[in-house]
Every structure is written in C-alpha cells, then in structure tokens.
C-alpha positions in Angstrom: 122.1 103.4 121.5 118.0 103.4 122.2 116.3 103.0 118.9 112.8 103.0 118.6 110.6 101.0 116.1 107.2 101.7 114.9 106.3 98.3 113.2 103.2 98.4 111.0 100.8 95.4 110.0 98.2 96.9 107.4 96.5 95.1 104.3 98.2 94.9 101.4 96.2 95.2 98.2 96.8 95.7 94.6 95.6 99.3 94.8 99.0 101.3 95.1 97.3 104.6 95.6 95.2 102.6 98.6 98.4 101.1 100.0 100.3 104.3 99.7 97.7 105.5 102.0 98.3 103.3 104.2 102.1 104.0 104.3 101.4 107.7 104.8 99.2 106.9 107.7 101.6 104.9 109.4 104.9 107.1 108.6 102.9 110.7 109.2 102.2 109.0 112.8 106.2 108.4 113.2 108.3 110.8 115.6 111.6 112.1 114.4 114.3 109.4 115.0 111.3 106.3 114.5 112.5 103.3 112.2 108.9 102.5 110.7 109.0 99.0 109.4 106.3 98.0 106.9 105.4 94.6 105.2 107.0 93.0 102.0 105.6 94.5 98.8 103.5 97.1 101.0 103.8 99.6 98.1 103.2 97.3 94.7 101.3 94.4 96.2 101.7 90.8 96.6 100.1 87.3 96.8 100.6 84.0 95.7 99.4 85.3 92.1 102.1 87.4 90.7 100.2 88.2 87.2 98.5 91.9 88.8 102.1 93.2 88.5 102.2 92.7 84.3 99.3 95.6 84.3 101.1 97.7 87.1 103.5 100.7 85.3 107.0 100.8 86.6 106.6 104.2 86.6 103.5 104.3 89.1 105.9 102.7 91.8 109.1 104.8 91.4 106.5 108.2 91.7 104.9 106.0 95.3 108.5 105.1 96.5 109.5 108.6 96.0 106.5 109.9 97.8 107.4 108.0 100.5 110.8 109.1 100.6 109.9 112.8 101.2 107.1 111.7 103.8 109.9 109.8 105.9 112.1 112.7 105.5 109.5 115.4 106.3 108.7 113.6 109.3 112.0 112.8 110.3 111.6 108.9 110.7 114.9 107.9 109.9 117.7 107.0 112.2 121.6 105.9 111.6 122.0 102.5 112.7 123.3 99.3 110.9 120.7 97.1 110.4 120.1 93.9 107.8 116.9 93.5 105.8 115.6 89.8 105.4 112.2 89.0 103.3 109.6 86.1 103.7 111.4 82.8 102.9 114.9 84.0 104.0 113.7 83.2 107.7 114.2 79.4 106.4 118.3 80.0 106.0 119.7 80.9 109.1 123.1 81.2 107.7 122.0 84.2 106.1 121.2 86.1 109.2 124.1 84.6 110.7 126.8 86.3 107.8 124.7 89.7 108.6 125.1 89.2 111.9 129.1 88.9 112.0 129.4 91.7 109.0 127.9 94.1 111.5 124.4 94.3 111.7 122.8 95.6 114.8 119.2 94.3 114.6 117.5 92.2 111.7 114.6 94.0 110.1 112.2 91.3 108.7 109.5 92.3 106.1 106.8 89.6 105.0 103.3 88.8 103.4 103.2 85.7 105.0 98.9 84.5 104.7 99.5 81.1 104.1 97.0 78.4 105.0 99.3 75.6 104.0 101.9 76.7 106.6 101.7 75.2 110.0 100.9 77.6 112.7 103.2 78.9 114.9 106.1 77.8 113.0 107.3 80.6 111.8 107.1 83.0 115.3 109.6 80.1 116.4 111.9 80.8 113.6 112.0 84.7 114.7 112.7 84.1 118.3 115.7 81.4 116.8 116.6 84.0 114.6 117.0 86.3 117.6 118.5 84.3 120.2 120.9 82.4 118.0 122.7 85.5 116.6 122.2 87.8 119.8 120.2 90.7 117.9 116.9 92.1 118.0 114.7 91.1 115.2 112.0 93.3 114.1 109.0 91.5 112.3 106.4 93.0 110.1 103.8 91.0 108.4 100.7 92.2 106.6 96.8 92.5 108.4 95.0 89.1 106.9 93.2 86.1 107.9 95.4 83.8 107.5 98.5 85.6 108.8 100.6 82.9 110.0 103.7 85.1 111.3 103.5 87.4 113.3 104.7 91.7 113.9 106.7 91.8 116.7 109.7 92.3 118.4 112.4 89.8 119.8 115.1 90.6 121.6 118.5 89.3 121.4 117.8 87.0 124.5 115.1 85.9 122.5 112.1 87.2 124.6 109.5 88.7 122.8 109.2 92.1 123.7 105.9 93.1 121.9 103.4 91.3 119.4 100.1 92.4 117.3 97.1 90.4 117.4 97.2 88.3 113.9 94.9 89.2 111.3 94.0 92.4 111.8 95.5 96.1 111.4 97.8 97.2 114.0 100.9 99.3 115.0 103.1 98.5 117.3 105.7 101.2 118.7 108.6 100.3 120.9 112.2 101.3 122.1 115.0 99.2 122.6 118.8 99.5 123.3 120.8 98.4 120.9 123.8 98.0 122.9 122.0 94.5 124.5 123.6 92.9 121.2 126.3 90.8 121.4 128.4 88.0 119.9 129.1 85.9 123.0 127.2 83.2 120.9 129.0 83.9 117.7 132.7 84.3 118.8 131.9 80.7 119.8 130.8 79.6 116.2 133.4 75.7 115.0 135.0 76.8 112.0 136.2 73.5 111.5 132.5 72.2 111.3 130.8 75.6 109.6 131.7 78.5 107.6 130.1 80.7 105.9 130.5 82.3 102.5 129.1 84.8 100.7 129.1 87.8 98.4 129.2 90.9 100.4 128.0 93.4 97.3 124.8 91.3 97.4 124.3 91.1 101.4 125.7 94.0 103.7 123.2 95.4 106.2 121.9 98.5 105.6 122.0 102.2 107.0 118.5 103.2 108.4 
C-alpha cells in the first residue's frame, strides 16, 4: 500500500488563532489520500514553560481541533492505515515502539517540539533512524521551525535510510510517498523471549487508524 506523507515543520507559538493558521495552510495544501503530520502541541502551544496554558480556555482548543477536523475532511487528507503516534521523550524508550510495532502498526508517526540547547546534537536523528531500522517500519518525524531545533522532520525508512529531511530551524514541508508493504518483522520474529518481553496495557497504546 503507497501512502503519502506531507510532514510539516512550522513555529509553534502561543497564539492558537496564529497556529491554526498555520495548520490550515499546511492541510489546505494536502491532496486527497495525504497523511499531514504536524508538530507536538501545534494547536495549544508548547515550551519548556507550561504556565501560558492556565490563561488558555479549554474551550478555544476543542472549537481549533474541530476546525481542523472539517479542514482535513474537506480536503480529503485522510487515509486508512495503522499507524502508532509517539511524542518527544517517548523516542528515549524503545520498548515502546517496539510493543507498537508487534500489535500492528505500519509506520510510527513521531510529533515533537524538540528546541533544546541542552540536548546534544545529532542525538536524537540517531534515535529515529534506530527507531526505524530496529523495528522494520518507516518513521515519520515532525518537529517545529526554531533555532535550536535539535531533531529533525523527516522520513526513515524501515531499512533505516533516510528518505527525506528539512533543513533545521526554519519552516518547511516536506511531501513524500512510500510503500508500506517494505515493512516487515524479519528483525522482530527474531526478538529472545527468554532475555526480553514486553508488557503493556493495550487500552493505553494501540496504533491508531489515519
């Protein structure tokens, strides 16, 4: 099954109606069948200071994520394919991905805000192509536009090549079409058992439908 991904690194600022116009941007550029993948907390904002959120209305982000809702549905950009959704510091637990993996997921959709000056560079971009090769799916990476991005938008496939990346720190979209049927689980079906398992709560982690 070809899929194609339209992955989107814009700023993320504590304006909702400014990042809403970003998301409307992107997903009114999407073609019927696109799986537009934006960065974490692309609607609400984010940063290392949470204390913006106490003056932002609950209500404010229900009305933007129902906006976008009827904008990815007018346009079409939805597909049917099992995929997982990991967030910023979930790249650090590969068991995670791994449980997705085996419970069915297809690719790993990866949203961040990762601008972190602290974080040695390149780190990260190593953990996505790991994340990649190790379970034998394609991992799709969006990160927001910013200075100090230090993980990058792109896409890996299940070999672990990377297939496409943005230039860091800047706004960018990135569109490309893979074939899902280059997953496999030669790797996993090889997994000790005796040495690792894996246990988890399904109701809490099953990949999702896009």
């Amino acid at each position: 099954m070809r899929m194609t991904f339209v992955v989107a690194q814009v700023p993320v600022s504590w304006d909702v109606e400014a990042n809403l116009s970003s998301v409307r941007e992107v997903v009114g550029s999407a073609r019927a069948g696109d799986v537009v993948v934006l960065p974490e907390g692309m609607l609400s904002g984010y940063g290392e200071d949470l204390s913006p959120l106490d003056r932002l209305s609950p209500a404010v982000i229900s009305d933007a994520v129902a906006d976008v809702e009827r904008l990815a549905r007018s346009s079409g950009a939805l597909a049917g394919a099992v995929v997982a959704v990991q967030l910023c510091r979930e790249i650090r637990f590969p068991e995670q991905w791994q449980h997705l993996a085996a419970a069915g997921a297809q690719a790993f959709v990866y949203l961040t805000n990762a601008a972190n000056v602290r974080e040695v560079p390149g780190v990260w971009r190593s953990h996505l192509i790991s994340r990649a090769a190790e379970n034998q799916r394609f991992v799709v990476s969006s990160n927001v536009a910013h200075p100090d991005q230090h993980c990058p938008s792109m896409v890996v496939s299940p070999r672990g090549e990377v297939l496409g990346e943005l230039p860091p720190g800047g706004a960018g979209v990135l569109r490309l079409t893979v074939d899902l049927a280059d997953a496999g689980d030669w790797y996993l079906g090889q997994r000790r058992t005796d040495v690792v398992s894996v246990t988890s709560h399904p109701t809490q982690t099953r990949p999702a439908e896009a």
